[in-house]
N, C-alpha and C positions, 0 to 999 in steps of 0.2 A: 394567575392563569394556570390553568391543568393541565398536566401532561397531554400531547395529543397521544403522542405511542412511542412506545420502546420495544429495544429489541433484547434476550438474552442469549450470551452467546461467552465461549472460551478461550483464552484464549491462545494462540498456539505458542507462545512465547511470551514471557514474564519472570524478568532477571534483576535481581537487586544486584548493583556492583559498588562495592564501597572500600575504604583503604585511602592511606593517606596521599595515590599518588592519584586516584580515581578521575578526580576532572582533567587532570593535565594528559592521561591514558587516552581516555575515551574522545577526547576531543583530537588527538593526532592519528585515532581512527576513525572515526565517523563524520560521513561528508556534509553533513548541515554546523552551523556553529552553534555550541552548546552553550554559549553565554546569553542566548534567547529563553532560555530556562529559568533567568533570574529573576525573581520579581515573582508576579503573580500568574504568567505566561505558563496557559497548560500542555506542556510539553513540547517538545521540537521533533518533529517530521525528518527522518534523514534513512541514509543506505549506509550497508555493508557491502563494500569493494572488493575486489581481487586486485592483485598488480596489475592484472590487464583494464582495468576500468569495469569490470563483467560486476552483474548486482550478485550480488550472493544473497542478504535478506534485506529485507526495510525493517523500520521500528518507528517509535516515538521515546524519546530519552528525556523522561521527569527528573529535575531536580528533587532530592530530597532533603528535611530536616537533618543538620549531621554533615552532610556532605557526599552521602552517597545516591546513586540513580536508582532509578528505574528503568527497566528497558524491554518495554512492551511490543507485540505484535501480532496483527489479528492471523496473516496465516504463513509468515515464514516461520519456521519449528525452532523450538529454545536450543537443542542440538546444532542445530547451524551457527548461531548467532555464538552461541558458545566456545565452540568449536573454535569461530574464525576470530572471537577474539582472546582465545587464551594461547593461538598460536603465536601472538608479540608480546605477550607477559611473559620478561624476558626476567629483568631486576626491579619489577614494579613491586609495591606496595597496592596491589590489585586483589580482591576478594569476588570472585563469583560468584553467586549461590541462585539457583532455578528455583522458583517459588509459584511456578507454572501451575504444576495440580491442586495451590490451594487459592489459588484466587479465581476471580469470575468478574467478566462485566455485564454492564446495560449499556447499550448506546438509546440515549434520550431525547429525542425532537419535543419543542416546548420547553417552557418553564418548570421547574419544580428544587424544592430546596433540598438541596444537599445532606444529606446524615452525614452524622459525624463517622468518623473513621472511612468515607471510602476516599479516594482518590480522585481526583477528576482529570480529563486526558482531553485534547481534543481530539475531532471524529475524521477521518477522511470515508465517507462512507456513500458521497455522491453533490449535486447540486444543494439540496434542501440542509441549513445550518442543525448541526447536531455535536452532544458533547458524550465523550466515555467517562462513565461510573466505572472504577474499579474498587477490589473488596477481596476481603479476604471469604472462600465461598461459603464458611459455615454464617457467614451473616448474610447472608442472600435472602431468608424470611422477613429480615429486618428491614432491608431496604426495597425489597419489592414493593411491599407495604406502603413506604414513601410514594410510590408510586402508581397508587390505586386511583380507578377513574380513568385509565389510559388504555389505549388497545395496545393486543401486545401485536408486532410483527413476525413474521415467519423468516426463513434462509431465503427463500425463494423471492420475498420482497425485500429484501438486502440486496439480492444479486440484481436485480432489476435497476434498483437503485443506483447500485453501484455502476453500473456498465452503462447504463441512461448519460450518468454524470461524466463518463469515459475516465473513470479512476483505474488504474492499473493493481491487480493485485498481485503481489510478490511472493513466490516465485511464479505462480502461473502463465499470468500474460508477460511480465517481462522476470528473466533470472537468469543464471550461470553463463547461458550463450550471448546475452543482448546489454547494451549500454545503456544508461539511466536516460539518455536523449531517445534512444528509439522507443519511449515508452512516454515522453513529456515531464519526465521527472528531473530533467535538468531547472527545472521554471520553481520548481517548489523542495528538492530535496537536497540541492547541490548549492554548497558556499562557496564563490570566489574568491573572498577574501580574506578568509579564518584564517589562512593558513595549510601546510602540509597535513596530509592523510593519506591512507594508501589508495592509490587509484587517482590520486590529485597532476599528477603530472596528465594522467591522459584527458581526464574532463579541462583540464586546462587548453590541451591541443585541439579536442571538441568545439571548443566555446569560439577560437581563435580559428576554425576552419566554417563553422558557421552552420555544419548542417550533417545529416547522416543517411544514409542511402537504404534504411528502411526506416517505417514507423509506426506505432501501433495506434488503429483507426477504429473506430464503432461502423460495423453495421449494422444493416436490417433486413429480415427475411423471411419468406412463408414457404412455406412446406415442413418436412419432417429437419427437428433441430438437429444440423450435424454438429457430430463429435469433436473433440478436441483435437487439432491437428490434423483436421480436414483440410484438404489444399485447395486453393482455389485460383479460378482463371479466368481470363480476357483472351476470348478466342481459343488459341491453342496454348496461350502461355501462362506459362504458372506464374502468380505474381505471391501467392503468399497464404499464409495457414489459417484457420481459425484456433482462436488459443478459449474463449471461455465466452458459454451463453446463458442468456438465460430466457424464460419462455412469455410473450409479452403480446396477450390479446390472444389473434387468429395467428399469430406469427412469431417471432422473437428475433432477440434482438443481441448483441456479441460484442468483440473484440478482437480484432486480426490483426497480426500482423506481416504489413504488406511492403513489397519493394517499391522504392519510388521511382525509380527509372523507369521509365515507356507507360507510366501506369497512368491508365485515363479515366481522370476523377470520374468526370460526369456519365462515365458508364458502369453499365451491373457487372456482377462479379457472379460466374458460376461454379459449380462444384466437381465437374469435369470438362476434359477439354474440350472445345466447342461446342457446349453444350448449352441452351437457353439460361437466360441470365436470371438468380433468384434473390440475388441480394443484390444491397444499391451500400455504396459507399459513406458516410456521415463523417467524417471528421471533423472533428470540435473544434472550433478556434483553438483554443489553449484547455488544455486537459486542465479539469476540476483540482484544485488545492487540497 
């Protein structure tokens, strides 16, 4: 079968971390368990915590030949991720190196074989099943190539995509202020059982209280797309912001998030107070993996 379409894109974080103490490091920081890595499993979906339980970045963290990771991310910055973990390389045997401006991926929907040397990741990029090519970028002629006969995708059907499937991107719709549950990313990026990481005591009292008093929802809306951190209301009351849209038909379509207290699903949401309702509510059963 042939590619139906890919997408090219960069990516904003891309960190090899290697050193003799590297899986035992990474795994008493990062909230997903990294022994999901082993085997032939294309990478593990997880956060970067603060002490407060607050997301700082997400990633996906590849096993590597050797023993060292990978630790990818489509838009929290390698700076952050860096940052926040060279603040507990205290006495490790930990090596970081950003390798960000030389690599590149494709995210692929369909079939299509593999080149050698790239990487393969999986995709959090919405409903429809898809994998990430990664590469180092001067081979990017190379493996385009692989992939001839396919359409290619734009940013703008990325974001569609993504926000259709109510995937969260990091830091935009959910970061520094909000918990990995007000976003649905306790269901897919948080391990209960690994063991201690930083922020592991509060997803613990999370999990064991059962719920959080905001949460990030899909809408839908027509007229002119509002901005990022437009606030929005029921009646006269503010229940909550838009964080990221994107433009879909006669209308478009987003990701807010909203308080759950007083908040009434089955009604519209306007963009000033009392004002005619132009968006309607959608939240997902359970936000896309």
């Amino acid at each position: 079968m042939k590619t139906r379409s890919f997408y090219r894109w960069q990516p904003s974080a891309w960190l090899k971390i290697s050193g003799e103490d590297a899986a035992t490091f990474l795994q008493g920081q990062f909230t997903n368990d990294l022994r999901k890595t082993e085997g032939i499993h294309p990478g593990v979906y997880g956060l970067w915590l603060n002490q407060k339980g607050k997301v700082l970045a997400d990633s996906f963290v590849l096993g590597v030949e050797g023993g060292a990771f990978w630790v990818g991310s489509y838009f929290s910055p390698a700076a952050v991720i860096r940052e926040r973990l060279e603040a507990y390389v205290i006495a490790d045997d930990v090596v970081i190196e950003d390798e960000t401006p030389h690599w590149a991926g494709v995210t692929v929907y369909g079939e299509a074989a593999l080149p050698d040397g790239v990487v393969r990741v999986g995709a959090r990029r919405g409903v429809e099943p898809a994998v990430e090519w990664m590469f180092p970028a001067a081979d990017a002629p190379r493996v385009l190539a692989a992939l001839a006969g396919g359409s290619e995708l734009n940013a703008a059907d990325m974001e569609r995509r993504r926000i259709s499937g109510g995937v969260p991107a990091v830091p935009a719709d959910i970061g520094p202020t909000e918990l990995p549950n007000e976003g649905g990313l306790d269901a897919t990026a948080i391990s209960y059982t690994k063991g201690c990481y930083l922020g592991q005591e509060v997803m613990a009292r999370l999990k064991s209280l059962g719920q959080v008093r905001r949460r990030l929802v899909r809408v839908t809306g027509t007229g002119p797309v509002p901005a990022r951190g437009t606030l929005l209301y029921q009646g006269a009351q503010k229940v909550g912001e838009i964080r990221t849209t994107a433009v879909n038909g006669q209308g478009y379509l987003g990701l807010a998030l909203v308080t759950l207290l007083n908040l009434q699903r089955d009604a519209g949401l306007s963009l000033a107070p009392d004002a005619p309702a132009t968006l309607q509510l959608s939240e997902p059963a359970e936000l896309s993996p």
